[in-house]
N, C-alpha and C positions, 0 to 999 in steps of 0.2 A: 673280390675282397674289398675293395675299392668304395663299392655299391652298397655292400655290407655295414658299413663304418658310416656312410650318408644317411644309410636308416636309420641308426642308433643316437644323432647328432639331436641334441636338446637346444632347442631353440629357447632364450633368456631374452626377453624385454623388461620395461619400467610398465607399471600398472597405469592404466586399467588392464586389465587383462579378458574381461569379459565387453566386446564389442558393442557399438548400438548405431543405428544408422540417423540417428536423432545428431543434430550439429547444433551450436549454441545460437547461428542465425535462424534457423530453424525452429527452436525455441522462442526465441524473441519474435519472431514474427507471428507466431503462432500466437502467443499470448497478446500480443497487440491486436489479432483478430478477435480473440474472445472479449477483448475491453469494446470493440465496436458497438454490440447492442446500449451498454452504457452511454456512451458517445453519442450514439445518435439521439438517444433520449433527451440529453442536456441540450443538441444543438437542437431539436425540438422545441422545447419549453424552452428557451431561453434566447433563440435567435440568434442572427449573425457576429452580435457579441465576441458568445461562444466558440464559433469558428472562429475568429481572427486572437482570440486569447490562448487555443489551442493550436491553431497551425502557428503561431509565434512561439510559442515554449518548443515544438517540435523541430522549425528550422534554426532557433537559435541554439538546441540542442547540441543537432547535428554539425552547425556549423562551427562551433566551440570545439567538439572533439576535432574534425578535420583541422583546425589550424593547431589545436595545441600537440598533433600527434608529427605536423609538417615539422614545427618548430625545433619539436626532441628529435627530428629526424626518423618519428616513425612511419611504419607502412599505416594509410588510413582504416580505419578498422569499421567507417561508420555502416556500408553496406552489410556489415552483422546483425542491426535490427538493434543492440541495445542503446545507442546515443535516440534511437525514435523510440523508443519504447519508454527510456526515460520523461525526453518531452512530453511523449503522451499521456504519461500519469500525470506530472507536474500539469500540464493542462488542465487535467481533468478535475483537479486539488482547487484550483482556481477559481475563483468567483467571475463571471459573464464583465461584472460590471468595471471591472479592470481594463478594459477598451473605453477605454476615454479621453476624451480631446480636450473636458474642461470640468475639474483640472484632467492635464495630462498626466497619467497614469498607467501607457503602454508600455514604457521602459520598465516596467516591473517585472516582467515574464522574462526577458529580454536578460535580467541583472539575476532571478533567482535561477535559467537557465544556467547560467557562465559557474554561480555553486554549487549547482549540481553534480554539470559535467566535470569541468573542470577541477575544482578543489574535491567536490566530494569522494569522486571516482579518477580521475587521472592523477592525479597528486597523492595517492594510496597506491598508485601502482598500474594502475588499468582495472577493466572487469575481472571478478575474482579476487582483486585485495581491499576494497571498498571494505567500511568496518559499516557504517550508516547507509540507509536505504537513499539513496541519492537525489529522489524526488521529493520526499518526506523532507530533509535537507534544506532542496531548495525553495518548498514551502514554508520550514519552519524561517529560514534566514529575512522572506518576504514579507512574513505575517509579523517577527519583532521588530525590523527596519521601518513597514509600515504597515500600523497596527490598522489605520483607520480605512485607508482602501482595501484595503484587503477582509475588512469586515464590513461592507456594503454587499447588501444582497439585491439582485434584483429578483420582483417579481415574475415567475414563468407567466410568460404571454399564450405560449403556442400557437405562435403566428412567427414562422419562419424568414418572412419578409422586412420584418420591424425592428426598426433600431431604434426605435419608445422603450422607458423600461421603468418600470414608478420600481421604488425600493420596498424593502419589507423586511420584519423578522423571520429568522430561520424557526421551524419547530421546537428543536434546539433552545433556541433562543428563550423562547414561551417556557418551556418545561423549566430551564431554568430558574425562569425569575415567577414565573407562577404555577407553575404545575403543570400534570397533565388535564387537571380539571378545566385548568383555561385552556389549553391548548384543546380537548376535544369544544370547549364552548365553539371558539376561533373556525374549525372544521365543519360544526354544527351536531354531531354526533359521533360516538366512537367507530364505526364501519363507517361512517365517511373519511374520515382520518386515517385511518388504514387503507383505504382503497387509496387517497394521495400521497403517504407515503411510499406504496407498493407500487406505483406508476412513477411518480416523477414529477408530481402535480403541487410544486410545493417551493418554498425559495433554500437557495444551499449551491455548496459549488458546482461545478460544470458537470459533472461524473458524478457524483454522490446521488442523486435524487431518486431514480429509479430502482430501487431494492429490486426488481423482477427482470429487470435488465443486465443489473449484476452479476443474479445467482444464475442468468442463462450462462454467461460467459462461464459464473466459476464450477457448471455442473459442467459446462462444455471441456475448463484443465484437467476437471475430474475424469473426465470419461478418457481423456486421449492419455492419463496416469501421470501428467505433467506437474502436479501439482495436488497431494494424498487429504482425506480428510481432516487429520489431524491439529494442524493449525487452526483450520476454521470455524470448527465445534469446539474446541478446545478453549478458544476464544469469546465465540457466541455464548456458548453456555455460562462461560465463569460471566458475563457482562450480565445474562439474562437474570443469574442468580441474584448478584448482587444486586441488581437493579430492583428487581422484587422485593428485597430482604431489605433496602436499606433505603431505595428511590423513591418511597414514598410519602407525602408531607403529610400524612397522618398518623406516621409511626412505621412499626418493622410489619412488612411482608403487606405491604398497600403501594407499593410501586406498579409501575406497567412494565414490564420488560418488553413489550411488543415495540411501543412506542421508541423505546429507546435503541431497540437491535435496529430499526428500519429508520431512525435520524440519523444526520450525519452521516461523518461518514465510515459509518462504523461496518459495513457490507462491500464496502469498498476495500478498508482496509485489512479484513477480515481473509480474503478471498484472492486480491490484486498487491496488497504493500505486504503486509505480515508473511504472507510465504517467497518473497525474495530468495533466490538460492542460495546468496550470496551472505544476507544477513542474518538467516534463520539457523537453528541446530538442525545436522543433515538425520540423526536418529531421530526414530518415532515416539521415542519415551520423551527426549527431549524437545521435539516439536509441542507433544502436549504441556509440559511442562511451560512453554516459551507463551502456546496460547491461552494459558490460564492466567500468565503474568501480563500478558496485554488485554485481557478482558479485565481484569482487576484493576490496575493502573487506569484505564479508560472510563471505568465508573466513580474511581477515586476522587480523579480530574474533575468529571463533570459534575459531581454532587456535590465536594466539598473544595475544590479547588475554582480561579477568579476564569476559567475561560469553561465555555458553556460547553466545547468539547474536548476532547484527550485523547483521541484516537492517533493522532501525529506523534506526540508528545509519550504516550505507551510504546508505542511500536521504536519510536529510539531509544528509548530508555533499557527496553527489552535487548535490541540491537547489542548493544556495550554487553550485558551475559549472554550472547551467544557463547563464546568462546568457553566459556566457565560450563556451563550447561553441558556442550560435548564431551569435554572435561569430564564433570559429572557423571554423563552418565554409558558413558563408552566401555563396552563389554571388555572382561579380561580377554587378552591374545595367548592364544594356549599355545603351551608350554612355557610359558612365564611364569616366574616365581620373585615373588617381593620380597624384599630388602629383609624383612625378617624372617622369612623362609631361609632364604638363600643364609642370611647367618647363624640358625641354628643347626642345620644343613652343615656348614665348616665348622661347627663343633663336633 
């Protein structure tokens, strides 16, 4: 009888209910390995720089979380991979030429690190109540603090030994103030121009450069389902249109949208910041939704607004209607009935 009655016993938990052997360190590392082909691109073209601009945003990361978690009295959490995964974007956001002795401008990574981790993600709560992409954050707090280091470019050398670095405009930069007429001049013709933006061969932040580097990583979330198409076409496309329709200074539908999908860092953000777990809508309608508004926003920015990109500047602005979005567009839960159901219903 006894045996009977253990049979019949209904086992109640809290949701999830449906398992996965996936863990959130596990995530963040994984994704941190997909951003390596990018990574090594930038520490390529742009030299030791690069490493010392990136392995500083990453230890000062990490070491931000560890004391601010000692202080609250909590258990350290940084061995879960997101305190390094942050670093490493915010790295990767950063321009080489920020390692510098004169002026001194290493404390930079160092101060946008401490707003990332710190304010942007622990003062919300931990991972999970974060409202803004934490790196985006502590890029955008660096770049208005200081506008002018932080827009020095240097020229990719590709000479991984050399701490020489002459300056230069971004691509970016050119389109802006002259088109892409001058910019293919600059490159020498349009398939030259594309072949350096599609390697890496070109000036811009650390991680941004290599469009081919990027999409290996981001076909690499694709494939392991860590990260769904939707964002990043969503994205891509609404920027490409626009950029056609609006980007170009001879009128409507004389833009290049090549050029502009593969500047910036708009393949970066596209692929690595915009799908955040954290800051994105979790449904597929509202993912599209999310990247149609940072593809639009992003071309807003750069055509008619004072900074030559908007991909940072989209993606948090997007950030603040997550919330609204899921809102929006969250399936009825069946068997529910609305307020004026349920009152015509008591009539």
């Amino acid at each position: 009888m006894e045996a009977s009655k253990k049979e019949h016993n209904f086992i109640v938990s809290v949701s999830p209910h449906v398992k996965s052997g996936e863990t959130t360190s596990r995530i963040m590392w994984t994704v941190s390995i997909a951003l390596l082909p990018a990574l090594l691109s930038g520490l390529y073209f742009f030299g030791p720089k690069a490493l010392f601009v990136t392995l500083t945003c990453i230890i000062s990361s990490m070491v931000f979380e560890h004391l601010y978690l000692r202080v609250v009295d909590k258990k350290s959490l940084v061995g879960d991979g997101s305190a390094f995964l942050t670093g490493l974007l915010l790295g990767m956001n950063m321009p080489a030429s920020l390692w510098s002795f004169s002026p001194f401008t290493a404390h930079i990574p160092v101060i946008a690190s401490f707003v990332a981790v710190v304010i942007t993600k622990q003062l919300f709560g931990g991972l999970g109540f974060n409202v803004f992409n934490p790196a985006l954050i502590g890029r955008a707090f660096a770049l208005i603090s200081w506008p002018k280091s932080m827009t020095i470019w240097n020229e990719p050398t590709a000479a991984f030994l050399s701490m020489d670095a002459k300056t230069t405009a971004t691509p970016l930069g050119i389109l802006k103030e002259a088109g892409v007429s001058k910019l293919i001049e600059v490159f020498g013709d349009k398939m030259s121009l594309y072949e350096h933006l599609l390697t890496g061969n070109r000036a811009g932040s650390i991680g941004e450069t290599s469009a081919i580097a990027i999409l290996l990583g981001g076909l690499f979330l694709l494939a392991k389902r860590y990260i769904s198409w939707h964002i990043p076409v969503s994205f891509l496309g609404a920027a490409a249109l626009m950029a056609w329709v609006m980007g170009g200074k001879d009128g409507l539908f004389t833009g290049d949208p090549v050029a502009h999908l593969l500047s910036g860092g708009m393949m970066l953000g596209a692929w690595f910041m915009a799908t955040d777990y954290v800051t994105s809508p979790s449904l597929k309608k509202g993912q599209i939704i999310f990247g149609i508004g940072c593809g639009l926003l992003t071309m807003l920015i750069r055509l008619k607004g004072g900074y030559p990109e908007g991909v940072m500047f989209a993606i948090l602005i997007m950030n603040c209607f997550t919330p609204l979005i899921d809102r929006g567009v969250r399936s009825k839960v069946f068997g529910s009935v609305n307020a004026a159901t349920a009152k015509g219903g008591a009539k």
